[in-house]
N, C-alpha and C positions, 0 to 999 in steps of 0.2 A: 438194242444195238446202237442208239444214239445218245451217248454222252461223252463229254470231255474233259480227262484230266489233265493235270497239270503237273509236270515236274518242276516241284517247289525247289531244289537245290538253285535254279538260276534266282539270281534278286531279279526283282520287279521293283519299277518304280509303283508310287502310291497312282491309284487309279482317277482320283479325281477331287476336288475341290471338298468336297461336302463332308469330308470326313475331319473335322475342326482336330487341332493339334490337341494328345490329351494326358492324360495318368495313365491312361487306361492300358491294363498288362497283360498283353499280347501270350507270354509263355508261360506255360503252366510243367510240362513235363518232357524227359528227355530221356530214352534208352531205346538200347541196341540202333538199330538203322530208323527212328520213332522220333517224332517232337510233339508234344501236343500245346495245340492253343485254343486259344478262345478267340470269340468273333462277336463283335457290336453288334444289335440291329438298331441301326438310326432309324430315329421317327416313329420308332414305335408306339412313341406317347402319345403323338399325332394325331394318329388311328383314332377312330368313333370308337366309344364304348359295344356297340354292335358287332367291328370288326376285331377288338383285344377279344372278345367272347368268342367271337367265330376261330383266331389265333388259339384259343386257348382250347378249344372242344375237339379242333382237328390234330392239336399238338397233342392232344392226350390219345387220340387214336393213333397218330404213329407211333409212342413207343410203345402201347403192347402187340405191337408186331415184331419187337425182337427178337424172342425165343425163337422166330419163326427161320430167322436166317441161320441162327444158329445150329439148330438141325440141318437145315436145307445145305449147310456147309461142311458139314459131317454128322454120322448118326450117333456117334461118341460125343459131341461137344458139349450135350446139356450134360449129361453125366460128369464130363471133367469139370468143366464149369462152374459147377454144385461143390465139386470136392473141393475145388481149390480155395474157393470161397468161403465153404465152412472151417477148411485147415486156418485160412488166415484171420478170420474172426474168434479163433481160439490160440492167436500167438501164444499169449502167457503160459501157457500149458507145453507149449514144445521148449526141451532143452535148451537152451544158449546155445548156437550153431552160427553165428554171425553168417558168416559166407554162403553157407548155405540158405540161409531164409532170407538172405539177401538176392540170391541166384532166383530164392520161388517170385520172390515178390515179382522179379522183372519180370518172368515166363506169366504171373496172374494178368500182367500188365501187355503182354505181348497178346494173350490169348484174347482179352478186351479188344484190344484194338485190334483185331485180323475175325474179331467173330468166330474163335473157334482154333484149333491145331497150326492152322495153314498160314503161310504166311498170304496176308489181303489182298498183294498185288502179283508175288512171281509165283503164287500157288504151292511154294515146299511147305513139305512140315517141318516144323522147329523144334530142333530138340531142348529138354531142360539142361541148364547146367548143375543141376543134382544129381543126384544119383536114385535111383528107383531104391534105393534101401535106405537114404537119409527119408525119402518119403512115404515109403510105408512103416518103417517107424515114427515118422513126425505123427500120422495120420494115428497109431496106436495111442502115442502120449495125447493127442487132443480128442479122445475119442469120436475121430470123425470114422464111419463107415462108409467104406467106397464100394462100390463095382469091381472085382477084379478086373473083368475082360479092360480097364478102360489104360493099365498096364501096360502091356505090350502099342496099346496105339500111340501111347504120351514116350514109352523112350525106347523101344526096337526101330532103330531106321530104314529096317528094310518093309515093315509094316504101313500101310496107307500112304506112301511114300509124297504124291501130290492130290492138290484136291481137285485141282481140273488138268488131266494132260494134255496136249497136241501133241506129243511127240507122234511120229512117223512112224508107221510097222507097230503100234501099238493098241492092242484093243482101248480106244479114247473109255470107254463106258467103265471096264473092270478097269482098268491104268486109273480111276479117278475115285476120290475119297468120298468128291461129295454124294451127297444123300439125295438127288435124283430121280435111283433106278433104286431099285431093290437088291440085296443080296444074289448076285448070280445070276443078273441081266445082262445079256451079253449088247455089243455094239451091234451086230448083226441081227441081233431080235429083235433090239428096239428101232434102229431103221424100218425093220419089217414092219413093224405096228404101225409106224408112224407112215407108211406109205401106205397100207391097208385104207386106214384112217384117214388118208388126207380128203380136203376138202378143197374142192374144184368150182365151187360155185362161185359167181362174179365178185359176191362178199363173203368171203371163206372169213373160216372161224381158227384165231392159234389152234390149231389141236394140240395140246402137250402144255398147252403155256403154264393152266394150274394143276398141276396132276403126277404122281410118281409115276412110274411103271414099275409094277412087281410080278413074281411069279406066286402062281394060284399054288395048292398043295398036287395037283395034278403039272405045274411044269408049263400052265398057260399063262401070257403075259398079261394082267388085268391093270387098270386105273385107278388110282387113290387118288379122288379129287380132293384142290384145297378148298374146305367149304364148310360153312355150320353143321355137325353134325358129320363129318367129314374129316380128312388129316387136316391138323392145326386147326381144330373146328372150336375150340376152349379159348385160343387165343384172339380168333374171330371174331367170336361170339363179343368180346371186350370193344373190340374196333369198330365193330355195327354199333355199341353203346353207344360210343362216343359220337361216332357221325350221327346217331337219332339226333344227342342233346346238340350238334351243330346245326341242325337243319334250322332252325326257327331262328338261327343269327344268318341266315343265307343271305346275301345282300341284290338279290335278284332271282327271277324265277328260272332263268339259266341254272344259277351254280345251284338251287335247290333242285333242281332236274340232276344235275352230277353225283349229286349227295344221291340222293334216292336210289340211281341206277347204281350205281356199288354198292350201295349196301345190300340190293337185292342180287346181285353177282353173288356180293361174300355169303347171300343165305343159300344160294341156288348150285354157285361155281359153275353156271351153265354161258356160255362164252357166246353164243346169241347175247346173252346180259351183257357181257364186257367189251361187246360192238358199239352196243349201245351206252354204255357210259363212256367210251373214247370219245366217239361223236358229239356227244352233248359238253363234255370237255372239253373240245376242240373250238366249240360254237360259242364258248362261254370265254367272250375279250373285255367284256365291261366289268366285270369284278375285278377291285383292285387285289383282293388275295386271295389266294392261289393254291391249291396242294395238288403231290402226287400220294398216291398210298394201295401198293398194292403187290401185285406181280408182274414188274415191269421187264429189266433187262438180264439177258438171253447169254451171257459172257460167262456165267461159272459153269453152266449147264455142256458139256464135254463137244454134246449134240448141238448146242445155239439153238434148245428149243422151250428149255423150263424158265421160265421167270422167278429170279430171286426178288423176296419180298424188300420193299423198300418205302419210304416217305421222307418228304421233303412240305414243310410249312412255308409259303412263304407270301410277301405282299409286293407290288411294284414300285419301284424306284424313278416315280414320275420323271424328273431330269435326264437318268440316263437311260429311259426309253426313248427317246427324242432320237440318238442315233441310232437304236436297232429300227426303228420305224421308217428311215430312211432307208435301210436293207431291203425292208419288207418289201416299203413302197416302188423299189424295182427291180422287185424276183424278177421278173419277166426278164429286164432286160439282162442281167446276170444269164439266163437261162438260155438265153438267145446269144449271148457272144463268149460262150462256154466255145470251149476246145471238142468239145462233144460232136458226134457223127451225128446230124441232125435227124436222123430214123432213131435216136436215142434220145432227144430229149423231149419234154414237154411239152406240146403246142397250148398250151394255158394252164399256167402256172395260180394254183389254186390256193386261197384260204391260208396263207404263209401271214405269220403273224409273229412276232419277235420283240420282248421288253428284257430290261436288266429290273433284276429282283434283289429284294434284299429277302434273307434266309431266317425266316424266324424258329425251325426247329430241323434239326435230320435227325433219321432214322432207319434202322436195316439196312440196308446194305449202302447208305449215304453217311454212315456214321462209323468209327468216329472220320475214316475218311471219305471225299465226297468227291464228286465234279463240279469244276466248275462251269460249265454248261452244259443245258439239256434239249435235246429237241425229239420229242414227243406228239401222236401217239407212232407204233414202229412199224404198225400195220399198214402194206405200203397201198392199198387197195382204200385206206380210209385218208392215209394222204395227197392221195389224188384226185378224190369228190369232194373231200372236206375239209382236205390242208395239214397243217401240223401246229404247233405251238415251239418257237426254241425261244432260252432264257439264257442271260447270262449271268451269273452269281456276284455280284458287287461285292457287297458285305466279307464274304470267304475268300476273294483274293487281294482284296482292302488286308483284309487279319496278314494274311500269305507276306502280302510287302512289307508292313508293315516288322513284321518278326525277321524276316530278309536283310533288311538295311545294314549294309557295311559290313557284309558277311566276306570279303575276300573274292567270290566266288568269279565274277568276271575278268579278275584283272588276274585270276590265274588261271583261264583257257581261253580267254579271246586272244588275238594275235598280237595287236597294238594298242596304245590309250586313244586311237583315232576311232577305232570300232568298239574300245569302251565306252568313248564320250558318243559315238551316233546311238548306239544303244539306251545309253543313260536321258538321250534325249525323246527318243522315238519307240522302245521298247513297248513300255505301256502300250502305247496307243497301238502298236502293231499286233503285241496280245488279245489287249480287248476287241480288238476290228479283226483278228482272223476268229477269235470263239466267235465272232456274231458271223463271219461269213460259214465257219464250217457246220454250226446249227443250224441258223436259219437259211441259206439257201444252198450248202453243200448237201447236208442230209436231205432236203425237199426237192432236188434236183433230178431229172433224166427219169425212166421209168423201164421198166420191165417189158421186155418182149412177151407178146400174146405166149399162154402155154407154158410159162418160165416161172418156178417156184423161188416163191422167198428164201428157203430154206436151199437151194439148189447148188449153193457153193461147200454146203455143210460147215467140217469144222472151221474153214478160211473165211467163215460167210463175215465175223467180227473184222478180221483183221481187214477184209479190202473193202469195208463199208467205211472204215473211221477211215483207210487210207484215200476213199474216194471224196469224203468230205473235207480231209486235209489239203487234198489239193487243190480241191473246188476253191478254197479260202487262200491257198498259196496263190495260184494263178490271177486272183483276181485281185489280190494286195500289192501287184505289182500295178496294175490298170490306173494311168493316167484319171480314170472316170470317177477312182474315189476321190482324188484331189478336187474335182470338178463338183463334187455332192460333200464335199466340206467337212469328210470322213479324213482325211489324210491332210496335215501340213504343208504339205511340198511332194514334190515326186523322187525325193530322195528318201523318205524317210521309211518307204516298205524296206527297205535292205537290211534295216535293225531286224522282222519280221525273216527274211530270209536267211542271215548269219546265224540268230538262235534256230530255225528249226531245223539247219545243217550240221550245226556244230554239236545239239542234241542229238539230233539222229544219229549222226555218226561216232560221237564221243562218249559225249558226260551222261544222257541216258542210262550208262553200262555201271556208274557206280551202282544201282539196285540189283544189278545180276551178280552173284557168285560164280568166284571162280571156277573155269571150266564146265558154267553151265549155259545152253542155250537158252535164248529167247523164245518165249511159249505166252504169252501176255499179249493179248490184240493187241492195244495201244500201242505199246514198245515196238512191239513187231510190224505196227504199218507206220510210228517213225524211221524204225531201220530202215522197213522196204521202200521207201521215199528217198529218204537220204543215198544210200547206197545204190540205189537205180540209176538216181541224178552223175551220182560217181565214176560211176561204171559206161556211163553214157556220153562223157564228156569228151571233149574233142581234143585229138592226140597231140594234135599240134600245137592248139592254141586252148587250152583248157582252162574251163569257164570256172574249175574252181579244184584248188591244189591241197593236199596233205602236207606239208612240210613237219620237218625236222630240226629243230633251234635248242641249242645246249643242254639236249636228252630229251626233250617235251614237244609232242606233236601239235602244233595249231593248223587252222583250216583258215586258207586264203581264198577270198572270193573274186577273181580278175573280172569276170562279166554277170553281173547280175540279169542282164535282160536277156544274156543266154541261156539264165538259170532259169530264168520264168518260161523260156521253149521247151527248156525240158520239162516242168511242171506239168507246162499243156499239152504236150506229147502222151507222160504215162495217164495224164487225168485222160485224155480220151481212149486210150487202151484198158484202165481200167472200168471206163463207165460201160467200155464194151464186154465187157467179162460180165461186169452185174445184170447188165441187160438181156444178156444171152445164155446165163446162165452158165457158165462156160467153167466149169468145177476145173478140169485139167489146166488151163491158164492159170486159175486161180493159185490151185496148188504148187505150180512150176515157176508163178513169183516172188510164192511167200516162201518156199524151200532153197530158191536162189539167192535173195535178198535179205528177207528178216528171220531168220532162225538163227545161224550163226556166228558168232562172235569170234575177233583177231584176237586170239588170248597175251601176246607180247603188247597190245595196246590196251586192252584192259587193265592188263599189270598196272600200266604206267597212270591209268586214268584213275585208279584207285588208290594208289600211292599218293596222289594229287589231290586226291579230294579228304584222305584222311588226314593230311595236314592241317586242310581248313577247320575241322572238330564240327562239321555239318552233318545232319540228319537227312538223307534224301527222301523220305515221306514223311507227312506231316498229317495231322489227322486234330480234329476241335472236340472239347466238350461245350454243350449247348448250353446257353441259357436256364433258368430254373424262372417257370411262372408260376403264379401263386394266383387262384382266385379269390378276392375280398367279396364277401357274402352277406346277404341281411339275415335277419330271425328269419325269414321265409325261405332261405335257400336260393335267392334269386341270386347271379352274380352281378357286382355294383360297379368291379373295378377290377383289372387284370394286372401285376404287377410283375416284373421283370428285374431279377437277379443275374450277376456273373461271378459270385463268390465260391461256386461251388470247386472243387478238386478232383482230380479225374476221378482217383480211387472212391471218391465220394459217392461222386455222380454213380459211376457203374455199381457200386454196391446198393446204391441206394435203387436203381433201376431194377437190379438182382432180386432184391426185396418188393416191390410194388408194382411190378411189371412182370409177374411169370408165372403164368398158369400152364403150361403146356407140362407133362408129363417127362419123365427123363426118357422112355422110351416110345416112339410113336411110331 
C-alpha cells in the first residue's frame, strides 16, 4: 500500500546536476494511451565488481517472477499471452491483412505492458480492434493452436469486464478478473476466512498475503500458497537460484541475512519467514544496493490483501540521498507538528531511513510501468519497532523529464505564463521534496488505535493510505521549516508543489479515464479526494482557490495559498483519524463523496485539450540488458550494460527465457 506514481502527462523539469547532457534516446515506443522509454543507470560502471555481480544475480531473479503477475492479473493471460506471441512469430504465414495485423501488433503491445487483458492502471479490459474471425483464421493460416475458452475473454465485453472493481453494490471479489480468489469465491466468504484467520498477536502475520483462496470439491474455501512446491512453485524455484548464486556477492552480513530469509519464505511460504525477512531488510542501511522481490503491494487484490508479485534492483544515489537524509533526520519533528490529534501520532518515531536510488532493473508488477517512490515494509506493527525504508527513483523520473521537454503541456492548463514560469522554476524541487515527504514520513507517520486492524478500512484501505501520505507531504511543503533545512529555495517556491497537485487532482488526471467512466484507481482516487475536498471546503466569500472559465477552457486560480495549506491540515487530521480508528463508514463516506465521480462536461473539455497536444498519459520503460563476461571456470569477471534493446524485443525475448509457469495453474 505504499508507493508513488506519477502522472507523467505534466513536464517535469530535469531532477538534477549529474545527469551530464547526452545522445542518449529517451523514446522507444508509442500507442493507444502508451509511451515507452528507457532509462540510464549512472555510475553503474562505478560499482565494484562484487556489487555489478550482486546487480546481476538479483536482476536475474526478478525477471523469472513474471509469469507470476501475469496469472495473478488474470487466469486467462498466460494462455492469450502464448497465442499471441506464437501468431506473431509466424507473421509470414498469415495473409496480407495490413490493418488488421497492424491492430494485433498494438493489442500484443498493450497486453505487454498492462501484464495481461486489463488495462495496468484504470483496470478495464481492452478490447482488440480485430475481429475474433480475422483471428482465428490468422491463428489457422500460422498453425498456431489456441484455447478456445480464451475467446470470449479477449473480445465479449461483457466477459471479465475489470480486473479489480471498487464499484459500490458490487460483489468486489466475483466483479474482478483478477486471479486471487478461485472460481466462485464469493466477497462474503473470503472476508469470512479472512476473519476466521486473522491473527491478533502483537506481531501478526499478513494472513492472505501469499496465498489464493479457492473452493475445495466439497464447497470449502481452502489456501494455495505461493511457495516451492506450491502455486507458482516452477517459477520460484528459478528466483531461489538466483538469490543462492547472489548470496556470496552480499556485501555484508545484513543483506546476506535478507538473501537467506526470502529465499526460505519462497521455499516455506510460511509468513513467520516473511516477518523475518522484512525485519532484516529494514536493519539493512549500509549496503549501497538494494532489491525488492517478492509479494509486496495489496492494490490489485479487490480485498487489499493478496500481494502481487514484483522486483525492483537497484543501488543508491550517494548525492541525492544527502536530502532524503535530512527528512529522515527529523521524522520526529515532522511528526510532532503534524495537524494530527496527538492520541494519533507517534511518541517516537522509529527506524525512518530514506535515500534516492538509481534503478538498475524492474520487474512484476514495476514493469514496464513503475513508481516512482517506495516506502516499505507495509506491515505497520514492523514499522513501528523497526521502521521503514522510503526511496525515491532518480534515474525513472531523470528518463520522465527528460522525454517531457517542450511537450506543450503547461502552457495549455496552467492559467498564466506567471504560474508557468513559478512552476518551471520550482516544480522539480517541489516533486522530488513532496515523493520524499509522502514516503518517508507520510507513510511512517501516526499509528493505529489499540484493537484496530490494518485491513479495517477494506476496499477504501489504498485509497485513504496514499491520500493520508499525500497530505502529510502537502501540508508540510508549505512549512517555512523546509526553507530553514535547505530543502526549499525561498518560501514561495512550495505553491509550484501546490498548483500541480490542484490542478491534477481536479483536471488533467481525468485524461486516463474514459468517458463516462468513474474513478476506481487508489491513487486517482485520493488525488481527486484531496483536491475536491479542498474545493468543496473553501470559503464562500473569499475563496482560497477558484474554477474559472476563459474563452471555453477552465483553468484553476489559486487566491490564498496559506488557506490552502489549512485546508490540507484540516482533511490530513480527519483522515489520520479515520486510519487510526479504524473508522470503514468515514472512510467510505469520503471516498464515495470525493473521489469516484467525475463532471463529465469537464472531462469532455479536458480531453479535447490534451488530444491536441498528441501526448500519451502513461508511460512505462524497457530495462537495460546485462550481460555477464565469464572465465573458462565460469566465474563472472565483468558485468556489462546494454540499452539497444526494443520493447518487442525485450518482451519476446523475456517470453522465451523467462517462463516456466504452466498455462494453467
Amino acid at each position: 500500500m505504499k508507493r508513488l506514481t506519477l502522472f507523467v502527462g505534466l513536464s517535469l523539469m530535469a531532477l538534477t546536476a549529474c545527469h551530464k547532457a547526452d545522445t542518449f534516446t529517451y523514446n522507444v515506443d508509442k500507442f493507444y494511451d502508451l509511451e515507452i522509454l528507457r532509462y540510464q543507470v549512472p555510475e553503474f560502471d562505478s560499482l565494484s565488481l562484487q556489487q555489478k555481480q550482486l546487480v546481476y544475480c538479483l536482476s536475474e531473479a526478478a525477471l523469472w517472477g513474471r509469469d507470476i503477475l501475469y496469472d495473478q492479473n488474470g487466469r486467462y493471460n498466460l494462455r492469450i499471452r502464448r497465442t499471441l506471441e506464437a501468431l506473431y512469430s509466424q507473421k509470414s504465414k498469415v495473409e496480407s491483412q495490413k490493418p488488421e495485423w497492424e491492430a494485433f501488433e498494438r493489442y500484443l503491445k498493450r497486453v505487454w505492458f498492462s501484464n495481461g487483458i486489463h488495462h495496468h492502471y484504470a483496470s478495464d479490459k481492452f478490447l482488440p480492434e480485430f475481429s475474433q474471425e480475422w483471428f482465428v483464421t490468422a491463428c489457422e493460416q500460422a498453425g498456431v493452436v489456441y484455447d478456445e475458452a480464451i475467446l470470449p475473454v479477449m473480445f465479449d465485453p461483457t466477459v471479465m469486464t475489470k480486473r479489480t472493481t471498487q464499484q459500490d453494490g458490487v460483489d468486489l471479489v466475483l466483479g474482478s478478473a483478477g486471479n486471487y480468489y478461485g472460481e466462485g469465491v464469493t466477497q462474503a466468504e473470503a472476508e469470512a476466512w479472512y476473519a476466521d484467520h486473522k491473527d491478533n498477536s502483537p506481531e501478526p502475520m499478513w494472513i492472505g498475503l501469499n496465498s489464493q483462496l479457492v473452493k475445495d470439491e466439497n464447497g470449502q474455501i481452502q489456501e494455495r500458497v505461493y511457495r516451492i512446491g506450491g502455486l507458482y512453485g516452477a517459477a520460484l524455484e528459478k528466483v531461489v537460484y538466483w538469490l543462492e548464486r547472489a548470496l556470496p556477492y552480499a556485501e555484508n552480513d545484513r543483506q546476506a541475512e535478507v538473501i537467506r530469509q526470502l529465499i526460505a519464505f519462497n521455499r516455506s511460504g510460511d509468513l513467520h519467514t516473511f516477518n523475518a525477512y522484512c525485519i532484516a531488510w529494514v536493519k539493512d542501511l549500509e549496503s549501497r544496493v538494494d532489491f525488492v522481490n517478492g509479494f509486496t503491494e495489496t492494490y490489485a487484490d479487490p480485498l487489499g490483501i493478496t500481494g502481487t508479485w514484483e522486483s525492483m534492483v537497484n543501488f543508491k544515489d550517494m548525492k541525492g540521498t544527502k536530502r532524503t537524509q535530512v527528512i529522515a533526520d527529523n521524522a520526529q519533528w515532522f511528526e510532532d507538528h503534524s495537524t494530527t490529534d496527538p492520541k494519533y501520532k507517534k511518541e517516537s518515531v522509529r527506524g525512518i531511513s530514506a535515500k534516492v536510488i538509481t534503478a538498475a532493473i524492474l520487474a512484476g508488477d514495476c514493469y514496464p510501468s513503475t513508481p516512482i517512490g517506495i516506502n516499505l515494509p507495509n506491515a505497520n506493527w514492523i514499522r513501528k519497532e523497526y521502521g521503514s525504508k522510503s526511496v525515491t527513483i532518480d534515474n525513472l523520473v531523470h528518463a520522465y523529464n527528460e522525454a517531457a521537454k517542450g511537450n506543450g503541456f503547461n502552457e495549455e492548463f496552467m492559467i498564466d505564463p506567471a504560474t508557468v514560469s513559478l512552476y518551471e522554476k520550482y516544480g522539480a524541487v517541489c516533486g522530488d521534496l513532496h515523493t520524499d515527504l509522502h514516503e518517508c514520513v507520510g507513510h511512517g507517520s501516526g499509528k493505529l488505535m489499540p484493537g484496530v486492524s490494518k485491513d479495517a478500512l477494506k476496499e477504501h484501505a489504498s485509497t485513504i493510505e496514499e491520500a493520508r501520505a499525500d497530505l502529510f507531504g502537502l501540508y508540510f511543503l508549505g512549512d517555512p521549516k523546509l526553507v530553514e533545512l535547505g530543502l526549499l529555495p525561498n518560501e514561495e517556491a512550495y505553491k509550484a508543489g501546490y498548483y500541480q497537485q490542484q490542478m491534477n487532482g481536479m483536471m488533467t488526471q481525468l485524461v486516463r479515464i474514459e468517458p463516462g467512466k468513474d474513478i476506481e484507481e487508489a491513487h486517482m482516487r485520493n488525488r481527486q479526494l484531496i483536491a475536491n475536498w479542498v474545493w468543496y471546503h473553501t470559503d464562500y466569500d473569499n475563496p482560497e482557490l477558484e474554477l474559472i472559465k476563459r474563452d471555453g477552457k477552465h483553468y484553476l486560480r489559486i487566491n490564498d495559498y496559506a488557506g490552502m495549506r489549512r485546508l490540507y491540515g484540516q482533511l490530513l487530521r480527519e483522515i489520520q483519524r479515520i486510519t487510526s480508528e479504524g473508522d470503514y463508514a468515514a472512510a467510505k463516506a469520503l471516498v464515495e463523496t470525493y473521489a469516484v465521480k467525475v463532471d463529465q462536461d469537464l472531462h469532455k473539455e479536458i480531453l479535447a485539450r490534451y488530444q491536441k497536444l498528441n501526448l500519451a498519459p502513461y508511460k512505462g520503460f524497457v530495462n537495460p540488458v546485462y550481460t555477464a563476461v565469464t572465465d573458462e571456470e565460469g566465474h563472472i569477471t565483468d558485468v556489462t550494460i546494454d540499452y539497444s534493446e526494443g520493447y518487442v524485443e525485450q518482451h519476446l525475448r523475456y517470453s522465451r527465457d523467462y517462463s516456466v509457469l504452466p498455462d494453467v495453474n
